[in-house]
C-alpha positions in Angstrom: -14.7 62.5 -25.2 -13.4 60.0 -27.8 -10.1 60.6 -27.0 -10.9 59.9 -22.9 -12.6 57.0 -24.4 -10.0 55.3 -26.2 -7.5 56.2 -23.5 -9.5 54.9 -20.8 -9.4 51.4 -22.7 -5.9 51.4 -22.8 -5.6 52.0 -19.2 -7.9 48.9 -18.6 -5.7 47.0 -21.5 -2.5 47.8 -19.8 -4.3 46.9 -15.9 -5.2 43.9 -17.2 -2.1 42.8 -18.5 -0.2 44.0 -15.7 -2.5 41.9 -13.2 -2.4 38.6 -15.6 1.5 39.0 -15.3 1.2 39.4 -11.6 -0.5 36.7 -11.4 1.6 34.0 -13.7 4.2 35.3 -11.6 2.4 34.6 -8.4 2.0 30.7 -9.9 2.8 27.9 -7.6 6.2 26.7 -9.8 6.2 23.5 -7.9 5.5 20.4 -9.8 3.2 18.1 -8.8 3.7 15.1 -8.2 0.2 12.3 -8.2 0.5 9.3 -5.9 -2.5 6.5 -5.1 -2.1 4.2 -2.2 -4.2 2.6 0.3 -5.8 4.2 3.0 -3.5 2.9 5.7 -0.7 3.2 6.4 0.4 4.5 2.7 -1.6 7.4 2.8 -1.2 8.3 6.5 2.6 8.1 5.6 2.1 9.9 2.3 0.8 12.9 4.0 3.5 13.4 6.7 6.1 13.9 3.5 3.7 16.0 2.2 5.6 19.7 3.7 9.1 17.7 3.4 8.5 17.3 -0.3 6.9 21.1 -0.7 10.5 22.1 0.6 11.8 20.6 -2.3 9.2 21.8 -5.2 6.8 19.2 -4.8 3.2 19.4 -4.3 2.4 15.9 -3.3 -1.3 15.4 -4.4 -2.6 11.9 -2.8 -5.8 9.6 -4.8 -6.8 6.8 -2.4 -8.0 3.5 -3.1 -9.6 0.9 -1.3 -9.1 -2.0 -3.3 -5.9 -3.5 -5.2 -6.6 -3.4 -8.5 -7.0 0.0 -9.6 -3.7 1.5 -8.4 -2.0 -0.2 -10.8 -4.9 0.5 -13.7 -4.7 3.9 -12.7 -0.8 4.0 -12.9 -0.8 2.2 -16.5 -3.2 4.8 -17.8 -0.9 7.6 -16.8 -3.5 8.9 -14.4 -0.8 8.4 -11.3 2.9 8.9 -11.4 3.4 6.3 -9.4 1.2 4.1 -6.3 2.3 3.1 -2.8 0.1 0.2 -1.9 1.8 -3.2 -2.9 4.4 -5.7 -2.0 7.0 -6.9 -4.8 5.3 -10.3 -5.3 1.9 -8.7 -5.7 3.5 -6.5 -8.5 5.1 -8.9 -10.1 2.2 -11.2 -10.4 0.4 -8.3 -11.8 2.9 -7.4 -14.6 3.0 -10.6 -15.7 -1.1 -11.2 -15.6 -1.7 -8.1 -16.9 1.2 -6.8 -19.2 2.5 -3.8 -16.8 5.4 -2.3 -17.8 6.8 -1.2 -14.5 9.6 -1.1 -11.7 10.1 -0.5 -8.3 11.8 3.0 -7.2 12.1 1.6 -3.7 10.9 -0.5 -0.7 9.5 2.0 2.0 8.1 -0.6 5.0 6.6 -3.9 5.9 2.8 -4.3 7.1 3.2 -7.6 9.0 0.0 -10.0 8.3 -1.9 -11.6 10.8 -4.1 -14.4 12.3 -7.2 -13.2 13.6 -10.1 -15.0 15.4 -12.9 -14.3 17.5 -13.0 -17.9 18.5 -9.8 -19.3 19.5 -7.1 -16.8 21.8 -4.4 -19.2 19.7 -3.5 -21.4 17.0 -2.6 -23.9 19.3 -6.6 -24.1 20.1 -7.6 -24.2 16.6 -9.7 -27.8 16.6 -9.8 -30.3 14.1 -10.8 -29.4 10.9 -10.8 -25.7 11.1 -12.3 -23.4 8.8 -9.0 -21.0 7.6 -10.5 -17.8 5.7 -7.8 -16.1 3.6 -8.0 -13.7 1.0 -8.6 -13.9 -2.7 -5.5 -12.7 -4.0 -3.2 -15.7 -5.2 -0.7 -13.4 -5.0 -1.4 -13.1 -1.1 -1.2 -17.1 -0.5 2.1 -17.9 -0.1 2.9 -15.2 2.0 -0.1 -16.4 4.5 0.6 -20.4 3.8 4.3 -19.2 4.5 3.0 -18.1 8.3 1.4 -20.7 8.6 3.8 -23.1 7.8 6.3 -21.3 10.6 3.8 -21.5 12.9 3.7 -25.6 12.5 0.0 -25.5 11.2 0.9 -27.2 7.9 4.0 -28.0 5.8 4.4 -27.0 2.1 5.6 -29.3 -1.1 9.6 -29.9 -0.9 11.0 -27.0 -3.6 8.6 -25.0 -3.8 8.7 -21.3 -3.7 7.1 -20.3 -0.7 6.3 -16.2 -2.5 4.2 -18.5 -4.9 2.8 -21.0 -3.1 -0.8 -22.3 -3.4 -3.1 -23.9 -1.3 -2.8 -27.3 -3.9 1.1 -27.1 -2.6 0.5 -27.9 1.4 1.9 -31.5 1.9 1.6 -32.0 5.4 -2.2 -30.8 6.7 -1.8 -32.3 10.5 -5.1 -30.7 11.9 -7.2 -31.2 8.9 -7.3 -27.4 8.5 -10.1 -26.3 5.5 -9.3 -23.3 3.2 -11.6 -20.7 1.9 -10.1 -18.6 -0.5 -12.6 -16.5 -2.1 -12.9 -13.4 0.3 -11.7 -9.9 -1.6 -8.9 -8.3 0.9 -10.8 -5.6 1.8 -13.9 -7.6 2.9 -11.6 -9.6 5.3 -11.9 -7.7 8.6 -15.8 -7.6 8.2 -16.0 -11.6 8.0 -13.6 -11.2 11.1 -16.1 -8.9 13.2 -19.2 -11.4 11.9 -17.2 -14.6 13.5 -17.2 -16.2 10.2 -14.7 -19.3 10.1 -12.2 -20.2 12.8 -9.7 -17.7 11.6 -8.9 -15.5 9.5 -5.9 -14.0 7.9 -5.7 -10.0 7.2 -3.6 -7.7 5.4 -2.3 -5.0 8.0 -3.4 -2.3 6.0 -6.9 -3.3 6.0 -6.8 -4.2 9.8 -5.6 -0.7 10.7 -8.3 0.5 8.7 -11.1 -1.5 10.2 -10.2 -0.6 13.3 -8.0 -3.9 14.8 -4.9 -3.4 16.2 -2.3 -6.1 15.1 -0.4 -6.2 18.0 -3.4 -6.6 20.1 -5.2 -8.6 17.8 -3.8 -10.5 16.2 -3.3 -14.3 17.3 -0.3 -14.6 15.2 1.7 -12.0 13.3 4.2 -12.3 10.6 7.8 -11.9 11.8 10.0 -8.5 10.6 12.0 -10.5 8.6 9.2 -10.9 5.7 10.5 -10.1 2.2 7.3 -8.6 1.2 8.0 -5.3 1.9 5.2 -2.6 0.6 7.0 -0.4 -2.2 6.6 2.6 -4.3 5.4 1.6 -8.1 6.3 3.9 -11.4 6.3 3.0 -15.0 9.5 1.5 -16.0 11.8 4.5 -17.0 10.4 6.8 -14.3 12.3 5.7 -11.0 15.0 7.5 -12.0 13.2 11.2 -12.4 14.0 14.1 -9.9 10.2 13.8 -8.3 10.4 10.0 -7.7 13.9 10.0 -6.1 12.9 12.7 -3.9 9.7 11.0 -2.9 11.7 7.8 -2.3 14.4 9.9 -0.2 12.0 11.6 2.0 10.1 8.5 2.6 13.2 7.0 3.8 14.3 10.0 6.0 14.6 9.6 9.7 11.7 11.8 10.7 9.3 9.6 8.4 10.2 6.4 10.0 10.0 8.0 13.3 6.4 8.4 13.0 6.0 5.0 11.0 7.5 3.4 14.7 5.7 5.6 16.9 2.1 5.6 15.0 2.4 1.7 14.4 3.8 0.5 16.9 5.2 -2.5 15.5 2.2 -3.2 13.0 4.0 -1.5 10.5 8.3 -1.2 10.5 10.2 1.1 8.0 12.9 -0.4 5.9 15.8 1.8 4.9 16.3 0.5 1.1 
């Protein structure tokens, strides 16, 4: 009886073992790979490379933010390999406010932003005096005082940098427009549907998500030529690693920005570099 005993536990010893290496050998042996973006269009996109990057021995897991501040918090900690939510301005105004040590692997597209009103079919109708509302990201306002400068709403300073512009830098003001400047990004498209202001100026992203349809919508709309093109982030030193150049690769294959142009339809156009 002993001896069935003690055989009987080596049987279960040498089951278990045999199942434990059945099942290390069963182990996905992809590596993973931790991205945060926005909702739309980074994460849409994001999830459309998702089986092109399992093809290559990547599990692309996907954290989603809705602001555009804790991407880049998230990425410094280590908790992200890398986020898909920003333009090269943005990052670079956020390195430099907040110590980042970071780099761009590459740009992937362009979100073009808009004028929207609930008031006014035009800028040409805007009346005297109108209320503007833009976002509270500084890093946002010469991109927006940029469109509206080419639009002929206002004129900035001589020499300055239009990527850094501020409101204090608009030099010619013929309609008497008024600026409010203290709306978070997100919030925009809600102040939009409550008819607050005259009009107001929304990141794409934010528009898709709420709903609006830029090319509908909008009663202006950033030209394709904008150099703020919406890139993938890493820590300095990582662009370079097998995971990231893959990411950046599929990203810029031809069956991503096929669905880029035929989802957005013009609201949001692929770049190539």
């Amino acid at each position: 009886m002993k001896f069935k005993k003690i055989a009987s536990l080596l049987g279960a010893g040498v089951l278990a073992l045999s199942l434990a290496a059945c099942n290390k050998g069963g182990e996905d042996k992809n590596k993973e790979l931790v991205v945060g973006a926005s909702n739309v269009p980074h994460a849409v996109i994001l999830e459309q490379a998702k089986p092109l990057l399992k093809k290559e021995g990547i599990n692309l897991k996907i954290v989603k933010f809705q602001d555009y501040v804790l991407p880049n918090k998230a990425l410094a900690s280590k908790e992200l390999d890398a986020n898909y939510f920003q333009h090269i301005p943005y990052l670079e105004s956020q390195m430099k406010e907040n110590g980042y040590k970071f780099e761009n692997a590459g740009g992937i597209h362009i979100e073009p932003i808009g004028v929207y009103s609930k008031k006014y079919k035009s800028l040409d109708d805007l009346p005297d005096g109108a209320k503007i509302i833009m976002s509270s990201s500084v890093a946002d306002h010469g991109r927006m005082l940029s469109l509206l400068q080419h639009e002929g709403l206002i004129k900035l300073k001589a020499g300055i940098d239009p990527t850094t512009a501020q409101i204090k830098d608009i030099a010619e003001n013929p309609k008497h427009l008024k600026f409010q400047a203290d709306v978070d990004a997100g919030m925009l498209p809600k102040v939009y549907q409550n008819n607050e202001g005259d009009a107001v100026l929304i990141n794409t992203n934010y528009a898709i998500d709420a709903g609006l349809n830029p090319m509908k919508d909008a009663i202006a709309l950033e030209g394709k030529e904008s150099p703020y093109v919406n890139i993938i982030a890493v820590r300095k030193g990582d662009k370079d690693k097998k995971e990231i150049k893959e990411l950046v690769k599929v990203l810029h294959s031809k069956e991503i920005q096929d669905f880029i142009i035929k989802k957005y339809k013009g609201a949001v156009v692929p770049v190539s570099q």
